[in-house]
Each structure stands twice: as structure tokens, then as C-alpha cells.
ZAMARGU-4260 file (C-alpha; in steps of 0.2 Angstrom, whole numbers, plus 5000, padded with zeros to 4 digits):
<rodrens>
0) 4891/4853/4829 | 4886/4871/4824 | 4871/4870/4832 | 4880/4865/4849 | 4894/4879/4845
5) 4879/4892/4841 | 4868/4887/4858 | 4885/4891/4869 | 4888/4904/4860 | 4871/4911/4867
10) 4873/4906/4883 | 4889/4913/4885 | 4880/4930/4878 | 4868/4927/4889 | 4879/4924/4905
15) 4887/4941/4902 | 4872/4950/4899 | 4868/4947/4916 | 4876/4960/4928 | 4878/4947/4942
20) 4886/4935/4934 | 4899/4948/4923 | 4903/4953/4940 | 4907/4938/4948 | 4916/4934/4931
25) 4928/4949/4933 | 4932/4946/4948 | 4938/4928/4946 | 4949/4936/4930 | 4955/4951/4942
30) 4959/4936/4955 | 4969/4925/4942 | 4978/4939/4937 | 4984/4944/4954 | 4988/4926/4959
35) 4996/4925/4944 | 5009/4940/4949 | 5008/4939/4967 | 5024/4939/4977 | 5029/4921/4983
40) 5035/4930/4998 | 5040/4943/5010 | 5041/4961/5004 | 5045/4978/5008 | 5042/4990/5022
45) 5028/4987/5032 | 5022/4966/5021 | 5036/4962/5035 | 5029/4966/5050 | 5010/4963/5045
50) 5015/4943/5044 | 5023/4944/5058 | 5010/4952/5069 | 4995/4944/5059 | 5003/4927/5061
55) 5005/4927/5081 | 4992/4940/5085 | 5005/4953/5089 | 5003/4973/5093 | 5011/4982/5077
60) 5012/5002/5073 | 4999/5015/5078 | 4984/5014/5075 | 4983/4996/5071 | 4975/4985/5060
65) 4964/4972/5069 | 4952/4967/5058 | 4966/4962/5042 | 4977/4954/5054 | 4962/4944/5061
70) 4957/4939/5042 | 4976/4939/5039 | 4978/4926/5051 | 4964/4914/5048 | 4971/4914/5028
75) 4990/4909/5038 | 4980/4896/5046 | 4976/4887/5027 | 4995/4884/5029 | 4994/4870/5041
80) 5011/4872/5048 | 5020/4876/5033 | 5030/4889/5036 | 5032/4893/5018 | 5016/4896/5012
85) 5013/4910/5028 | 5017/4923/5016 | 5009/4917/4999 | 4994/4914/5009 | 4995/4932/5018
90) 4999/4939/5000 | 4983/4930/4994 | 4969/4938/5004 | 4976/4957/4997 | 4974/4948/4980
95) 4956/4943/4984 | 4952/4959/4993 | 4958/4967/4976 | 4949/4957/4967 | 4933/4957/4973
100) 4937/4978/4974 | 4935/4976/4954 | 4918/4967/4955 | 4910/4983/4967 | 4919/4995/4956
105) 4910/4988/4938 | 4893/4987/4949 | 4896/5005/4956 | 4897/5011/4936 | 4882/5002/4934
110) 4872/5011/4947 | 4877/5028/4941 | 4872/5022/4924 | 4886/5016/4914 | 4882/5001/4901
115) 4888/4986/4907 | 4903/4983/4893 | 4909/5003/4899 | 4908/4998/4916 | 4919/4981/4914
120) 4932/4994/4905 | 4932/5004/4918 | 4935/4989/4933 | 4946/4982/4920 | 4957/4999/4919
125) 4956/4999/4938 | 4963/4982/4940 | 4977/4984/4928 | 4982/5002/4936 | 4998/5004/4944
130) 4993/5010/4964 | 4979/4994/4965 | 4991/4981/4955 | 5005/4985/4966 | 4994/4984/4983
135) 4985/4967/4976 | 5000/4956/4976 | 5007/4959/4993 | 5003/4958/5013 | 4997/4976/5015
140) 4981/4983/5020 | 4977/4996/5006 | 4968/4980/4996 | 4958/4976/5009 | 4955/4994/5013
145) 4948/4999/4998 | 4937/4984/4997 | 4927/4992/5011 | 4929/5009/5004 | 4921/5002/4987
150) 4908/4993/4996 | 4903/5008/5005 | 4899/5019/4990 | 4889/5003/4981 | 4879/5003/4997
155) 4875/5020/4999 | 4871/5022/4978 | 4859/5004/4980 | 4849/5011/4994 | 4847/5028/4986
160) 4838/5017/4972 | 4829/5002/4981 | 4828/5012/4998 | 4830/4995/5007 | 4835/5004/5024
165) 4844/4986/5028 | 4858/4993/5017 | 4862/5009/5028 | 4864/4995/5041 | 4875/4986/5032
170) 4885/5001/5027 | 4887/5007/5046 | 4893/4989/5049 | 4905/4991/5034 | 4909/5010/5040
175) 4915/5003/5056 | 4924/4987/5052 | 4935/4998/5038 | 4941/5009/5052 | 4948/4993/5060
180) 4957/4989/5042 | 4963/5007/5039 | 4957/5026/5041 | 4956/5032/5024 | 4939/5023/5026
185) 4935/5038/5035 | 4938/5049/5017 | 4921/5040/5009 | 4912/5050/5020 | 4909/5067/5012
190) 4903/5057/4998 | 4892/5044/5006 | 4884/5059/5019 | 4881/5070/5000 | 4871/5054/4992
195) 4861/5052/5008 | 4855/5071/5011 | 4850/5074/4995 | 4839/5058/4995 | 4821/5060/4996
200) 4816/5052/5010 | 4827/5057/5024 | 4816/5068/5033 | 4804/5052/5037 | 4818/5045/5046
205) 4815/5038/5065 | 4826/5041/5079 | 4825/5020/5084 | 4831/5019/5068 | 4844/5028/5067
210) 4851/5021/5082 | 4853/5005/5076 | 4865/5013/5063 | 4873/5018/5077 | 4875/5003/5086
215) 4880/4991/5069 | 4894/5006/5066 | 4899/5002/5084 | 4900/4984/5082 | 4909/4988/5068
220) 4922/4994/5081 | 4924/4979/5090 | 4938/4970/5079 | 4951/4986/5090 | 4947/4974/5107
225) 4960/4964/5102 | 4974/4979/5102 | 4973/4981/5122 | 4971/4962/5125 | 4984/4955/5115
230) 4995/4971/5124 | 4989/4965/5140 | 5002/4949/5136 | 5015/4957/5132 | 5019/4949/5115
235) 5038/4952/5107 | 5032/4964/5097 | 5021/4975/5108 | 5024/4991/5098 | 5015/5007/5110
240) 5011/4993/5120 | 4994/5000/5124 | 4987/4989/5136 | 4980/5003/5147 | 4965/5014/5143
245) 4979/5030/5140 | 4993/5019/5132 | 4977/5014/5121 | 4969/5030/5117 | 4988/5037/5113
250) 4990/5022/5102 | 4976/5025/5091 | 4978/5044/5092 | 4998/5041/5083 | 5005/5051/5096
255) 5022/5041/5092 | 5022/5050/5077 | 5027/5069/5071 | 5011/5078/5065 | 5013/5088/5050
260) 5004/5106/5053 | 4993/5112/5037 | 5005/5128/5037 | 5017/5131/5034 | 5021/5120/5021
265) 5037/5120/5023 | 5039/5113/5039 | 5052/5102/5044 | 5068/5112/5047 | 5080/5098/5043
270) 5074/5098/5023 | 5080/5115/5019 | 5093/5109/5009 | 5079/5099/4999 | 5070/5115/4998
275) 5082/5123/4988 | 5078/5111/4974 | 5062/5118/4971 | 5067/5134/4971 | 5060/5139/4990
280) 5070/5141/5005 | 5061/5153/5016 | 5048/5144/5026 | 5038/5163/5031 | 5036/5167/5014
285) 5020/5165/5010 | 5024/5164/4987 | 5037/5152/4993 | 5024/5138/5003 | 5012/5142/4988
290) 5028/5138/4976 | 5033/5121/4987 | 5015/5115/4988 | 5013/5117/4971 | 5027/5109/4962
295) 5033/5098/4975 | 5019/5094/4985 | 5004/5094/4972 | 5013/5091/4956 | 5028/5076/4963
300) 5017/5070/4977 | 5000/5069/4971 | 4998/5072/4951 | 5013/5062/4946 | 5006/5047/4955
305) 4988/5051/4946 | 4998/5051/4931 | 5006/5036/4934 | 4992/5027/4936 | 4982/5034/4918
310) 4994/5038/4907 | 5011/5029/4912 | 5026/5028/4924 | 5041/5036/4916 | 5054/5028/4929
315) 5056/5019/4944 | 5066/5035/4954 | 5063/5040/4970 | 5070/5057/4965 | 5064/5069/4953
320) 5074/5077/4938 | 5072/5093/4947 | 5076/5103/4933 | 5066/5096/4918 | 5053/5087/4931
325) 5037/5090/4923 | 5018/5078/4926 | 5016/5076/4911 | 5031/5063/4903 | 5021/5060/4887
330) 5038/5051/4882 | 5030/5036/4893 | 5014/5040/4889 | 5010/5018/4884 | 4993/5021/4888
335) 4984/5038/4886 | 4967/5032/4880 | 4961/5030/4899 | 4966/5046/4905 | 4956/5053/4891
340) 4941/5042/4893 | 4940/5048/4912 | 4942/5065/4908 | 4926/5064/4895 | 4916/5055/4907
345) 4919/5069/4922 | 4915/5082/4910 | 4898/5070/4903 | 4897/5066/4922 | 4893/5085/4930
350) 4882/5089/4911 | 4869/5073/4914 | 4870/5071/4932 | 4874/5086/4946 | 4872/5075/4961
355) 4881/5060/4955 | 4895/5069/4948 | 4897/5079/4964 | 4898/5064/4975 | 4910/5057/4964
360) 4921/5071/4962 | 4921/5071/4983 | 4927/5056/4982 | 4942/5061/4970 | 4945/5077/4979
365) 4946/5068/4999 | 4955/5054/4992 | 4966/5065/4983 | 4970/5083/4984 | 4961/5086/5002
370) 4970/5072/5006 | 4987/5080/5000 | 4984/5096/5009 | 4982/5086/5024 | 4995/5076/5024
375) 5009/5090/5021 | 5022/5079/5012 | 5039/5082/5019 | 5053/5085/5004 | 5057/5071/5002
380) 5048/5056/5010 | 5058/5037/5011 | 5046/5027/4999 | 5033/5033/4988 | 5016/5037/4993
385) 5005/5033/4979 | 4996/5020/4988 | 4987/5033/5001 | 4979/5040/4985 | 4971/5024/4979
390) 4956/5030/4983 | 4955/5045/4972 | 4962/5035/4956 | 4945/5024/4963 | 4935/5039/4958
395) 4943/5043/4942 | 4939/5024/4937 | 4922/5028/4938 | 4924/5042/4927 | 4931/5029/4914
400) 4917/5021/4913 | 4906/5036/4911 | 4917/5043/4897 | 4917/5028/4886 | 4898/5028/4889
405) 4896/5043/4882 | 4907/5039/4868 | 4897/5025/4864 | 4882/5030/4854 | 4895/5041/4842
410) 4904/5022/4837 | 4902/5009/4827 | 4898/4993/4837 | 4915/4982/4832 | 4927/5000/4833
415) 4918/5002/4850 | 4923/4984/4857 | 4940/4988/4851 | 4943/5006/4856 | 4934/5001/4873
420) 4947/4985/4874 | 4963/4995/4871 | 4961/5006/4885 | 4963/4992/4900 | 4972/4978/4886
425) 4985/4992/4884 | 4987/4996/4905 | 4990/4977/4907 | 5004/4975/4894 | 5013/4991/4901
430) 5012/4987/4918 | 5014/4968/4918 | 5033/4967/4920 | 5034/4980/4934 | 5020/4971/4944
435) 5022/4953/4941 | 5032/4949/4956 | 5028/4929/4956 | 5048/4925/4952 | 5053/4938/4964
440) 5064/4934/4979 | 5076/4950/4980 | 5067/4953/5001 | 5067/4937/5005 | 5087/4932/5001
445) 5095/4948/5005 | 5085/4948/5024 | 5091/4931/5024 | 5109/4935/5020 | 5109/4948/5036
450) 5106/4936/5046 | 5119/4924/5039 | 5133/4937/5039 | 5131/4937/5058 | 5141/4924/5069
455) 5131/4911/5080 | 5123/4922/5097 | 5124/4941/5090 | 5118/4956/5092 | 5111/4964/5076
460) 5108/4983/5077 | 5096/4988/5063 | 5088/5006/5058 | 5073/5009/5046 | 5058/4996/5041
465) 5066/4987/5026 | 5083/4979/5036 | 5071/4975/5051 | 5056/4966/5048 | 5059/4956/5034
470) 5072/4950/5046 | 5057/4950/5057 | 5046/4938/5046 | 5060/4926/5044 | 5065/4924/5064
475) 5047/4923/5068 | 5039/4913/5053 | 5054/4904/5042 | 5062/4900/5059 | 5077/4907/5053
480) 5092/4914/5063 | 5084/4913/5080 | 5100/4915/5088 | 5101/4934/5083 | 5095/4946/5094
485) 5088/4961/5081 | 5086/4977/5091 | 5079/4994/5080 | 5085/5012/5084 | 5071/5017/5080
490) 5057/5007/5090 | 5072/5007/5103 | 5080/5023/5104 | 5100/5029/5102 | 5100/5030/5120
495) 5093/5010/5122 | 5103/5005/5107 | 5121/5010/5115 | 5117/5006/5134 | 5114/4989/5127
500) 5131/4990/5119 | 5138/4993/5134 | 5130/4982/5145 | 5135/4968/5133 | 5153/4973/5132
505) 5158/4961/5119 | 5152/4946/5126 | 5140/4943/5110 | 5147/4949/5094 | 5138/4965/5086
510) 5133/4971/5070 | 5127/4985/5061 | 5116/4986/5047 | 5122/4996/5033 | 5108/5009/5038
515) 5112/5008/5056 | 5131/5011/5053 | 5127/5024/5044 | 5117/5031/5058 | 5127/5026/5072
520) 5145/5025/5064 | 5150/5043/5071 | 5149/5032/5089 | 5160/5020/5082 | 5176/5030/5075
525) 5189/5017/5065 | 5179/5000/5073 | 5167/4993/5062 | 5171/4980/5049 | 5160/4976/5032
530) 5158/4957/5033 | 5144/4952/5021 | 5129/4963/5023 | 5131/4969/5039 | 5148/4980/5049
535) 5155/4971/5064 | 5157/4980/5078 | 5177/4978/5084 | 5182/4981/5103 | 5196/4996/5103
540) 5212/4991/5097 | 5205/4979/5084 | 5208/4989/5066 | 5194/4984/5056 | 5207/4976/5041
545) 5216/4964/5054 | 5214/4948/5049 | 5214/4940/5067 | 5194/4935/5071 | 5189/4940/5051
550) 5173/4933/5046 | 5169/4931/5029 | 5153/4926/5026 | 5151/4910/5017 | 5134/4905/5020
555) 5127/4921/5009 | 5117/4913/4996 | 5105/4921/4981 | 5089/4915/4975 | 5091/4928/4961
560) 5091/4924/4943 | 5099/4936/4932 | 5082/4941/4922 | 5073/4944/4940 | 5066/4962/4941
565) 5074/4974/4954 | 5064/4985/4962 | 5073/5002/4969 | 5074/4997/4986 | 5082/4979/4981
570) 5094/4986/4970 | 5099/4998/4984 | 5103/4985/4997 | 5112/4975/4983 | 5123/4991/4978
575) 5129/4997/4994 | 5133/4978/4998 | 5144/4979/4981 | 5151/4996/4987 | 5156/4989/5005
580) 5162/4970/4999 | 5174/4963/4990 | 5170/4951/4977 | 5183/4938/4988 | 5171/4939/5002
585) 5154/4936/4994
</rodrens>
């Protein structure tokens, strides 16, 4: 018996000894972990409308995402025509995306020559971070993003060492179909261009060659065919609806949207109230943009997610404590011992190799701070943004590994394994109840409650993401409700939104969300009514407390058990419902 037990033992040793198979192995752990935790079902922002359009093939917001609603919706297909397990299954590809994100992240350690238990640490610190967690377990496409973003550096780092010129083919191809995912593919490129110049052999280049790359990066492309076509038929959700060649170009361009210029920082007029909380408040003043950027823009919206991710997350606010509000919360600090590791490894990283550390450090700089100055973050943004600095956390990852690496020769070999252990073993068991979303069904049951404060036929006016398309996912998907007509202020328009109104003239009942009251109550004086979760428009003469025509909505039902984590947005719904209800009427 301790001959078998001492034989598997060696295999075992053996099987992690090989850097194949220790990937593949972390990779299956990283995918039972994000299984384990993923959400059962619709969530925030935009999870809605990506079901939605990835299940039907439908034209979301600029500049699209063919390629992961394609993959979306052959994962949707696995379903077979239950409509229940759309979402899990949607949900499920970002967790395998994520996954296999962990594997290329421990082999990227390994080509810039980390040991293989350092870089394990490091993908293991990765997948337990908060920005990638969060991402893993739901229908978004930063998973699958930075799979292709990972996959691009590991390619480019492999063909520096082998030179197999099949691999710059393979990275064009991978260039171009992470485009059709998401453009911050487009941020790995200062990196990837620094590795290839400064490889030996790029002068023997051929032109034939090199159009090939071409040509693979443009096939890449082809996924964003599908935008125009599926536009051309004029789904229910055509958003842009670029079906011409201008509409198109318009669509990819984001022209729907504001652009933010570089300067001034402080640029959006309507946030001078905000201003004032960071003690700025004239938008010429060049020490005042230096002051905004600085505090708010560099410390709130870029460090504090950085610091998140390594050293811990103080709360779950929106909002700053704008008088005390500092990066560095060391009051949360649960796990500091990875933040220290990747600070060691960048300092080892730019003393034992230049050209490695200044690929790397590009790749934290344009995912992160280049990527900040860019971006111009208005004071203050609806949602927190920490997910479009995943890539620079990537980076920092790397640096993990290279830190406990160099750490290693001045450690014993058992205080190694546990010093090296802590770091990621500590991450999980701080960020485990924040991110385990597999009992969670806050979305799903107050989008469903809506809808079932609504009489039979209506009109439901909404405003904002979070009370439109999770109502979305449940009309088109669940089949839910599919007597309400749901109309969005913003896709719409005030002017749309209220010459509906009055072409309708009562003969279907109305209602407002909470959001779109609040937006559209000033049109409204003395008429709207809070029946469930939503305000009933009244015809005038109809005060809102008569009881002629009351509705009370019975049919509101929770799925919520009293231990189930609330995440801000949920628990923002649930109090202005409070606020706006009487306990009679739930």
C-alpha cells in the first residue's frame, strides 16, 4: 500500500512538474471556482442586453461585439430550449474565457522566466483578484477580452524564443478577432510592437510575408459582417441600426456617444457641483485640472481600483469619503502580501531584464494610466469602472510572479511554499463572499417585479441600463410579461417618449420606472401613482391617492433569502421601492 501511495505520489510530482499540464490543471481549478460562483442568472448593466442580443442575433450598443455574441450564442444553443439555462450558459463561457486567461497568464510568467510554482502564484493571485472575479461569473465581454489580450503577449513572448513565424500569424488572427470582442485589445499593442522591434531577426523580414499578417489580421475582422447584416433585418433591438455603409461606419466610430476631450479635465459643465468636492471649481485653471486629475481622476478612478484588486476593497460605495478619502485604506488591507510581491518583481524585473520589463510596464501603463488620461472620467461616473483597467492589474500579475521569484533563492523551501500560498489563499478568502454570486437572484426578481406591477397591455416607460434590460432578457428569453411594451428615454428620446404618451392617450395604462419618474416626473405635476415598483401615470383629475382604479400589486414575489448578498445597485432598487411603498401594498 505505501509503495502504491509513494508511486502516485511521483506521478503527481511529476504531472506538475510539467508546464503543460500545470497549466491545464490551473485552468480547470480557475474554471471550477468560477462555476462555482457564477451568477444563475441575469445581472447588471450591460449582462442584460448581451443575452438578449447574443441570444437572437440582435444589433446592441456601439461598436458591437460580434465575435462574443457569435460564441455567446452557440454556448445559448447547449440549452436546447430551456429558457432557464440561457443565462447560466451565457454566464459560463466568461467563466471559461476567465479561465483559460489564468492558464496563458502562468505560461506568460514562464516565458519571461519565472519558476513554475511563482508563476502558478501569480495566475492564482490573478484569478482570485477582484476586477477578473467580478468579470468571470457574468455575461460581459471583458472575460473573453482579456483572453485575447493574454493570448497576444504569450504569442508574441513564444515567437521571440522559437522564431516560429506561424505564431505572428496566429497573433494577427488573434489581433483581429479581439477587436470584434472589444477594443482595449487594441491597448496590447505598444507592448507586442516593443517585443517584436527589438527581436533580432526583424530586418530578414519579406514583404510576402508580411502581407499574410495582413490578411490573417483582416480575417480576423470578419466576425463585424454580421453588424450590417443582422441591421439589414431590422431586429427589435437594432440599436444605431447600421445597415448602411455610413450608419456602419458611425456605428463603430461611437458617434452616439459624448467624446471626452484630453483637456480640460474638467469638462462636463453639469459636474461643477461635484467639482467642488475635490476642491476645484474652475475649469481654465490649469493647478485646478492638475488637482482633479490627480485626486479624483488618478487617485479614485484608477489607483483605488488597483488597490482594490492587491491589497483589498475597503467598501462597496459608489461615493468617496471626500474628506478623509485616501488609496491607501490599510484598515482593509486582508491581503497585502501580493501587492508587495508585484512591487519586488517590477523593481527585479527592470534590474535582470530591460526589454522585458519595459514591455511589461507598457502593458501596465496603456492598460492603466494611458488609459486613464484617455478616458477623462467625468466626476462622477454611474457604475464603477474598474473593469476597463483589467488589463493593467494583467500586467502587475506578472509582476507577482517575478517578485516571488526573486524572493525565492533567499527562503527556505517549506516557508517558501507557505509564504508563496498565502498570497492568492488569502485573496480567495477576502474576496469570496463579495463574488460568489451562485445564490444570487436580487436582478432577476426585482426586473420581474416591474413587470408584475404593470396591468395586462401597458406601456412601461424606463430610463438608464439597470430597469431596462434586464426587463429586456426576461420579455425576450424567460417569455415573461410580453404584453408590456418597454420604451427607453434614452435609446428613444424625451421627445419620442412623450409623443407616444400622447398618441396613446390613456388607451393602455402607463408607467414609469422609479428612474424614469424621476426624469420625466416634472411633465407629470400631481399624476403619478407608486404601485409596486413602478409609478402609474393618472389622466388629469385622477389625484394619485384616489382609490377608484388602485392597483396594488399582488403578484410581486422575491426569490431573496435574507443571507443573500446585495450588491449596491440591488439594494438601491430595493430601498427606493421601500421609500415609495407601503408595507400594505407589497
Amino acid at each position: 500500500m505505501r509503495g502504491h501511495l509513494q508511486q502516485g505520489r511521483r506521478q503527481l510530482v511529476a504531472l506538475l512538474g510539467n508546464e503543460r499540464a500545470a497549466g491545464w490543471l490551473l485552468a480547470l481549478f480557475a474554471a471550477a471556482v468560477y462555476l462555482l460562483t457564477l451568477d444563475p442568472s441575469v445581472s447588471w448593466w450591460d449582462c442584460g442586453e448581451f443575452i438578449v442580443t447574443s441570444h437572437t442575433l440582435q444589433v446592441g450598443h456601439p461598436p458591437g461585439a460580434p465575435l462574443y455574441q457569435l460564441l455567446a450564442h452557440c454556448a445559448m444553443l447547449l440549452a436546447c430550449g430551456n429558457a432557464l439555462w440561457v443565462a447560466p450558459l451565457s454566464n459560463a463561457l466568461s467563466a471559461l474565457c476567465a479561465a483559460l486567461t489564468v492558464m496563458v497568464l502562468f505560461r506568460t510568467a514562464r516565458e519571461l522566466g519565472a519558476r513554475q510554482l511563482t508563476a502558478a502564484v501569480a495566475a492564482l493571485c490573478y484569478l482570485f483578484s477582484d476586477t477578473a472575479w467580478f468579470s468571470a461569473v457574468e455575461s460581459e465581454v471583458y472575460a473573453m477580452a482579456m483572453l485575447f489580450c493574454s493570448l497576444d503577449v504569450w504569442l508574441m513572448l513564444r515567437w521571440r524564443r522559437t522564431g516560429n513565424p506561424r505564431l505572428l500569424l496566429l497573433l494577427a488572427l488573434s489581433l483581429g478577432l479581439g477587436i470584434c470582442v472589444h477594443l482595449m485589445t487594441l491597448l496590447t499593442l505598444p507592448a507586442l510592437l516593443w517585443i517584436f522591434l527589438r527581436h533580432k531577426k526583424v530586418s530578414s523580414f519579406k514583404f510576402q510575408f508580411s502581407i499574410f499578417i495582413i490578411l490573417f489580421f483582416i480575417l480576423g475582422l470578419t466576425p463585424y459582417a454580421v453588424i450590417p447584416i443582422r441591421a439589414a433585418a431590422n431586429p427589435p433591438i437594432n440599436e444605431g441600426n447600421p445597415a448602411s455603409a455610413d450608419a456602419f461606419l458611425a456605428y463603430l466610430r461611437r458617434e452616439q456617444y459624448p467624446k471626452a476631450p484630453l483637456y480640460p479635465r474638467l469638462w462636463r459643465q453639469r459636474d461643477a457641483q461635484n467639482w467642488q468636492h475635490w476642491g476645484v471649481d474652475d475649469p481654465q485653471s490649469l493647478a485646478d485640472n492638475a488637482r482633479y486629475y490627480a485626486t479624483y481622476q488618478l487617485g479614485y478612478m484608477y489607483l483605488r481600483y488597483f488597490m482594490y484588486n492587491f491589497i483589498g476593497r475597503e467598501n462597496l460605495a459608489y461615493r468617496p469619503d471626500k474628506e478623509n478619502f485616501s488609496i491607501f485604506n490599510f484598515q482593509f488591507s486582508i491581503f497585502l502580501l501580493p501587492f508587495l510581491l508585484g512591487l519586488g518583481g517590477m523593481v527585479a524585473h527592470w534590474r535582470r531584464r530591460r526589454d522585458d520589463a519595459l514591455a511589461v510596464t507598457l502593458l501596465f501603463l496603456f492598460g492603466g494610466i494611458a488609459l486613464n488620461l484617455y478616458l477623462n472620467h467625468p466626476c462622477y461616473e454611474p457604475r464603477e469602472r474598474d473593469y476597463a483597467y483589467v488589463l493593467s492589474f494583467y500586467a502587475f500579475a506578472l509582476w507577482i510572479a517575478l517578485g516571488a521569484d526573486a524572493l525565492a533563492p533567499k527562503l527556505k523551501t517549506r516557508s517558501l511554499k507557505l509564504l508563496m500560498l498565502a498570497a492568492p489563499l488569502l485573496m480567495a478568502l477576502g474576496n469570496w463572499a463579495d463574488h460568489d454570486r451562485s445564490g444570487c437572484h436580487a436582478v432577476h426578481d426585482i426586473a420581474l417585479n416591474h413587470l408584475q406591477s404593470c396591468d395586462h397591455g401597458a406601456i412601461l416607460i424606463t430610463y438608464g441600463d439597470n430597469d431596462t434590460f434586464p426587463l429586456w432578457y426576461l420579455q425576450q428569453v424567460e417569455g415573461k410579461r410580453t404584453d408590456i411594451g418597454i420604451h427607453n428615454v434614452n435609446l428613444e428620446g424625451y421627445a419620442a417618449t412623450l409623443r407616444l404618451l400622447d398618441d396613446n392617450a390613456f388607451r393602455r395604462p402607463v408607467y414609469l420606472t422609479q428612474y424614469a419618474a424621476d426624469a420625466l416626473g416634472r411633465y407629470f405635476p400631481g399624476t403619478l401613482r407608486c404601485e409596486g415598483f413602478c409609478h402609474r401615470l393618472l389622466p388629469h383629475g385622477h389625484a394619485p391617492d384616489d382609490a377608484h382604479g388602485r392597483h396594488i400589486a399582488d403578484s410581486i414575489r422575491w426569490n431573496i433569502t435574507p443571507d443573500e448578498y446585495l450588491d449596491p445597485v440591488s439594494r438601491s432598487f430595493l430601498d427606493i421601492w421601500h421609500e415609495n411603498t407601503k408595507p400594505e401594498d407589497c
